[in-house]
VOLUM-198951 format. One record per residue (C-alpha): residue in three letters; x, y, z; residue number from 1. Coordinates in nm, 2 decimals. Example, Ala and Ser with C-alpha at 12.3 -4.5 7.8 and 13.67 -1.06 7.14 Angstrom:
2
ATOM residuo      x      y      z num
ATOM     ALA   1.23  -0.45   0.78   1
ATOM     SER   1.37  -0.11   0.71   2
END
This chain:
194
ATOM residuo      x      y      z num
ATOM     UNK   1.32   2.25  -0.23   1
ATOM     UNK   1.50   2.51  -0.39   2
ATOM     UNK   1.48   2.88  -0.28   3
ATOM     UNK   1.30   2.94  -0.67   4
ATOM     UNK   1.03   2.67  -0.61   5
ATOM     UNK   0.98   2.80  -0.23   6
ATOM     UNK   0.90   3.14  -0.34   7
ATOM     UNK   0.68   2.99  -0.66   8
ATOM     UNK   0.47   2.82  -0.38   9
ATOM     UNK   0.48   3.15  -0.16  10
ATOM     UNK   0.35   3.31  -0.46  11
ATOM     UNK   0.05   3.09  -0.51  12
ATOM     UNK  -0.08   3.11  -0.23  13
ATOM     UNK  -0.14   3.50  -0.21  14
ATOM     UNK  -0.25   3.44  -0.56  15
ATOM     UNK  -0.48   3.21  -0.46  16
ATOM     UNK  -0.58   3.34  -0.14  17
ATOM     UNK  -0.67   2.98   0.01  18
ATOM     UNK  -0.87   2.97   0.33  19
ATOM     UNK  -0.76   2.55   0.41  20
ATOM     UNK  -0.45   2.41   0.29  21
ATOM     UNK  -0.31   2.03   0.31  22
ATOM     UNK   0.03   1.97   0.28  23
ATOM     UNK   0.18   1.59   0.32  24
ATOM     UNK   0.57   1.58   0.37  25
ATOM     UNK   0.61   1.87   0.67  26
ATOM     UNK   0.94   1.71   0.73  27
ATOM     UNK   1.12   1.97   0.95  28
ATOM     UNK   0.88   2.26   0.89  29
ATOM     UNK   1.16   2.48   0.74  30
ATOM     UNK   1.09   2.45   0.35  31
ATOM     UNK   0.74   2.39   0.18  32
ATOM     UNK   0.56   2.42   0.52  33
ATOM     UNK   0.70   2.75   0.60  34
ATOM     UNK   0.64   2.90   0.23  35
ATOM     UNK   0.26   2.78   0.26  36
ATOM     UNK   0.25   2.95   0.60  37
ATOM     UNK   0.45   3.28   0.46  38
ATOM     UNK   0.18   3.32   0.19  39
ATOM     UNK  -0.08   3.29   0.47  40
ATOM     UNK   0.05   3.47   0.67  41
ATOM     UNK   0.07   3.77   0.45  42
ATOM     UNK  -0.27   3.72   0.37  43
ATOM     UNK  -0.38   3.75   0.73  44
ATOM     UNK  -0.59   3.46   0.70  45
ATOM     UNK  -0.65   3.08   0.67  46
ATOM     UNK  -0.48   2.79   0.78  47
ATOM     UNK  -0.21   2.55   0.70  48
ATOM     UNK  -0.27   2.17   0.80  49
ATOM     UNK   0.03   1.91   0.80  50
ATOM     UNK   0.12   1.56   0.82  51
ATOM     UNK   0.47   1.42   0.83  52
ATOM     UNK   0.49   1.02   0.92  53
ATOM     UNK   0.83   1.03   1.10  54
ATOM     UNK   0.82   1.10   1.47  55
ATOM     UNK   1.15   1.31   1.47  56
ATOM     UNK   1.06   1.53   1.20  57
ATOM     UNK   0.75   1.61   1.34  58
ATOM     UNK   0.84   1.70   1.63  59
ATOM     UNK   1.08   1.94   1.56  60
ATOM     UNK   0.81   2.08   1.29  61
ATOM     UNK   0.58   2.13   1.59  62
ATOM     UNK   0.84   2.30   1.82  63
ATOM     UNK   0.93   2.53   1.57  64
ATOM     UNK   0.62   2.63   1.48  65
ATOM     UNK   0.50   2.65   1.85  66
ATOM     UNK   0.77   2.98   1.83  67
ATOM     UNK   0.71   3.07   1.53  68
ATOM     UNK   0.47   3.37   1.38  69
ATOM     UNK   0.25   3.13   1.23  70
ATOM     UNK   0.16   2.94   1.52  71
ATOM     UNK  -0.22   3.02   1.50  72
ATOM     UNK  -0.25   2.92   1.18  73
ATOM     UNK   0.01   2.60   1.18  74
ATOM     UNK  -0.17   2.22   1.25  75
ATOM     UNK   0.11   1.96   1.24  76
ATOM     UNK  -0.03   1.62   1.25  77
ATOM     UNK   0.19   1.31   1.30  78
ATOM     UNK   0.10   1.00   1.11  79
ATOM     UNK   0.10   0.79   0.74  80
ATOM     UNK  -0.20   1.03   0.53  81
ATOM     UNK  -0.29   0.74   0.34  82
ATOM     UNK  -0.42   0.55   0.70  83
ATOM     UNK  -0.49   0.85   0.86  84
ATOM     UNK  -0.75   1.00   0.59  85
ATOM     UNK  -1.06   0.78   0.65  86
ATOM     UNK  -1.01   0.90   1.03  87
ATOM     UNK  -1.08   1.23   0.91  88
ATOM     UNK  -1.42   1.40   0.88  89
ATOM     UNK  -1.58   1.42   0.52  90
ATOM     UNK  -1.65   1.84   0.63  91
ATOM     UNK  -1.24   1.88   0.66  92
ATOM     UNK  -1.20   1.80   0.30  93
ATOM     UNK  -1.47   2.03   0.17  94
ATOM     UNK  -1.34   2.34   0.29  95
ATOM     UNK  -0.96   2.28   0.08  96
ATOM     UNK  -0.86   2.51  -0.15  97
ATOM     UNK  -0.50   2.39  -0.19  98
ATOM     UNK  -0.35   2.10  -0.17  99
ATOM     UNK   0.09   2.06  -0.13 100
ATOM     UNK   0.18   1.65  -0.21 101
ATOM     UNK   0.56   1.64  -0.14 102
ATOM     UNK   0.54   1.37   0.16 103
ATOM     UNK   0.56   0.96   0.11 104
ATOM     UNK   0.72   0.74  -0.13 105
ATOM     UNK   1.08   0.81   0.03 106
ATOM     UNK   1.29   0.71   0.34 107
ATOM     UNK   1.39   0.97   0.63 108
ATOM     UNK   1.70   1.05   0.42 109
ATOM     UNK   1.54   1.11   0.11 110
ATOM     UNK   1.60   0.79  -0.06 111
ATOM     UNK   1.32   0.68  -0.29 112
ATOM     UNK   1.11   0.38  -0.18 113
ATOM     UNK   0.94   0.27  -0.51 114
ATOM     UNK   1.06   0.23  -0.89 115
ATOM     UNK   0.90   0.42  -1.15 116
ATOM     UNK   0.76   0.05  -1.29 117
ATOM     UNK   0.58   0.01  -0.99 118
ATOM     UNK   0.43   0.42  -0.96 119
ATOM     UNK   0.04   0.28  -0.92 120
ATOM     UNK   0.16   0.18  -0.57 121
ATOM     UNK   0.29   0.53  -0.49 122
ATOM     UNK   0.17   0.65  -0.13 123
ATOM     UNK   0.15   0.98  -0.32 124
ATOM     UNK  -0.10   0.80  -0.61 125
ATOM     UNK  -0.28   0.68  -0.33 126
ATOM     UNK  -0.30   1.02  -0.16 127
ATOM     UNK  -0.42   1.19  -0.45 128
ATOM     UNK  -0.65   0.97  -0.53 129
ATOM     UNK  -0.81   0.92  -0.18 130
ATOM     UNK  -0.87   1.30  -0.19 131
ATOM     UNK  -0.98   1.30  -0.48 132
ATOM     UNK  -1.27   1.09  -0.42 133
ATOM     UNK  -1.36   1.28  -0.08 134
ATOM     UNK  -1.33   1.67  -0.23 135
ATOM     UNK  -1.66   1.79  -0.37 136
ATOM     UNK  -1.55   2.09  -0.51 137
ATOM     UNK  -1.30   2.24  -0.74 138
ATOM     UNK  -0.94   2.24  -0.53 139
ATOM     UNK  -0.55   2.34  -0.63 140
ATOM     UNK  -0.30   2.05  -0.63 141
ATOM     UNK   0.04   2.18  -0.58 142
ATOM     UNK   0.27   1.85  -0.68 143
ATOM     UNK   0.71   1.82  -0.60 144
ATOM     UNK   0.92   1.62  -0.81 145
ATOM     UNK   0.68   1.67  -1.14 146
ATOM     UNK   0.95   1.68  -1.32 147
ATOM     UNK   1.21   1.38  -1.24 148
ATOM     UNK   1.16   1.06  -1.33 149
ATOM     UNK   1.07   0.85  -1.04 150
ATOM     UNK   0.95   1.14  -0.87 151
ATOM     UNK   0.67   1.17  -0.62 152
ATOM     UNK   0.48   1.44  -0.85 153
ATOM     UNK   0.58   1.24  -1.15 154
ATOM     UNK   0.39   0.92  -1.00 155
ATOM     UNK   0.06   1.13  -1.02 156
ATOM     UNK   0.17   1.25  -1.35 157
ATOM     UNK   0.11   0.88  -1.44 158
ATOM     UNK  -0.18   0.82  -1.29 159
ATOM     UNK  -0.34   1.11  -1.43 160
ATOM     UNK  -0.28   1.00  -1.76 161
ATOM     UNK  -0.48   0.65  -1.69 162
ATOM     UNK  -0.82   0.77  -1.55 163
ATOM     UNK  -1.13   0.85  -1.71 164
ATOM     UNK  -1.27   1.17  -1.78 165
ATOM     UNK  -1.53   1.15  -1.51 166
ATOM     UNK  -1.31   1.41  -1.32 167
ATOM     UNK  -1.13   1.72  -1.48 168
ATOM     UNK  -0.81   1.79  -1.44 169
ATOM     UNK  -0.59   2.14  -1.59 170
ATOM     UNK  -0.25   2.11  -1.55 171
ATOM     UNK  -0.20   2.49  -1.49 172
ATOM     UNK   0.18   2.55  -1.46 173
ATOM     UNK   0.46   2.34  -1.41 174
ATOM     UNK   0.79   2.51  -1.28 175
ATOM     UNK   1.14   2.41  -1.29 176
ATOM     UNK   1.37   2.73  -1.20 177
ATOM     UNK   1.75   2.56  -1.21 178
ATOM     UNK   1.82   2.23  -1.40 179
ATOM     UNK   1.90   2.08  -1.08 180
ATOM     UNK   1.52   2.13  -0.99 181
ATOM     UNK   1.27   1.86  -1.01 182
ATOM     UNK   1.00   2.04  -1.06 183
ATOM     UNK   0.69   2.15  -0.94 184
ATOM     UNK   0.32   2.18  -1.14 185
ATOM     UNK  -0.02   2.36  -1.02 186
ATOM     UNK  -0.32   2.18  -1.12 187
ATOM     UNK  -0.71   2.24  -1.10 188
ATOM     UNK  -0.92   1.98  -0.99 189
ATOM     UNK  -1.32   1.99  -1.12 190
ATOM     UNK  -1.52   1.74  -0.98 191
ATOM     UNK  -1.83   1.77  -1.25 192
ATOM     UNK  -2.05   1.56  -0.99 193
ATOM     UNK  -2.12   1.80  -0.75 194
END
């Protein structure tokens, strides 16, 4: 991510003043992760949970948290979200407020793993719908690569164009700071059922 979409997401969260966050995609901790934390941080409260699926990269997430100033308020988790999530307590899920999808769909090296044909198989799609059927309140999705096609964000720009009205989705703001960006948008979720 680049310095402009780290501060954006730095930003949001003191605007939004979150007390649970998910991220997916911690990778080594030093990007996304650490803006999330930052904003937290400032706040002097809540908490920042994380998943990464590569072994490497989440261990040296964990280590430098461990030694970090947000180590109270940092929860790495190793493992794939999408096989991980019905492990995880419905009451987790009710207390998000925010939401960071910028993991799956794309090797260690940042390689893309699916074609833009095929974006209903997205990890991400799966993510993002997954929580959306477990959150019973309104929550903040903050989505990478909205703006690129074949991008992780852009997957769930697809999908979100195919459901039904049942849920409510605002796109809020998308951002793209430089050209070489690929964009990042803020959206409210509404579940009208609960």
């Amino acid at each position: 991510m680049t310095n402009g979409e780290l501060e954006y997401i730095k930003n949001t969260v003191i605007s939004l003043e979150p007390r649970k966050i998910l991220e997916t995609g911690t990778r080594y901790g030093e990007g996304s992760s650490t803006a999330l934390a930052s904003g937290l941080y400032e706040l002097g409260s809540g908490s920042l949970h994380t998943w990464e699926v590569y072994k490497p990269y989440y261990d040296i997430a964990t280590n430098n948290f461990s030694n970090s100033v947000y180590k109270d308020i940092v929860y790495t988790y190793l493992g794939n979200f999408t096989e991980e999530v019905d492990k995880i307590p419905l009451e987790f899920f009710n207390d998000l407020d925010l939401i960071l999808l910028d993991g799956s769909d794309e090797t260690p090296e940042g390689n893309t793993t699916i074609s833009s044909e095929r974006w209903i198989e997205s990890e991400n799609v799966k993510i993002f719908s997954s929580l959306v059927k477990r959150i019973n309140k309104s929550v903040y999705f903050l989505l990478h690569d909205w703006s690129v096609e074949g991008g992780r964000g852009s997957f769930v720009k697809m999908y979100l164009e195919t459901i039904n009205n049942k849920k409510d989705f605002t796109i809020l703001n998308t951002l793209r700071v430089n050209p070489e960006d690929v964009g990042l948008a803020l959206i409210l979720y509404k579940n009208k059922e609960f």
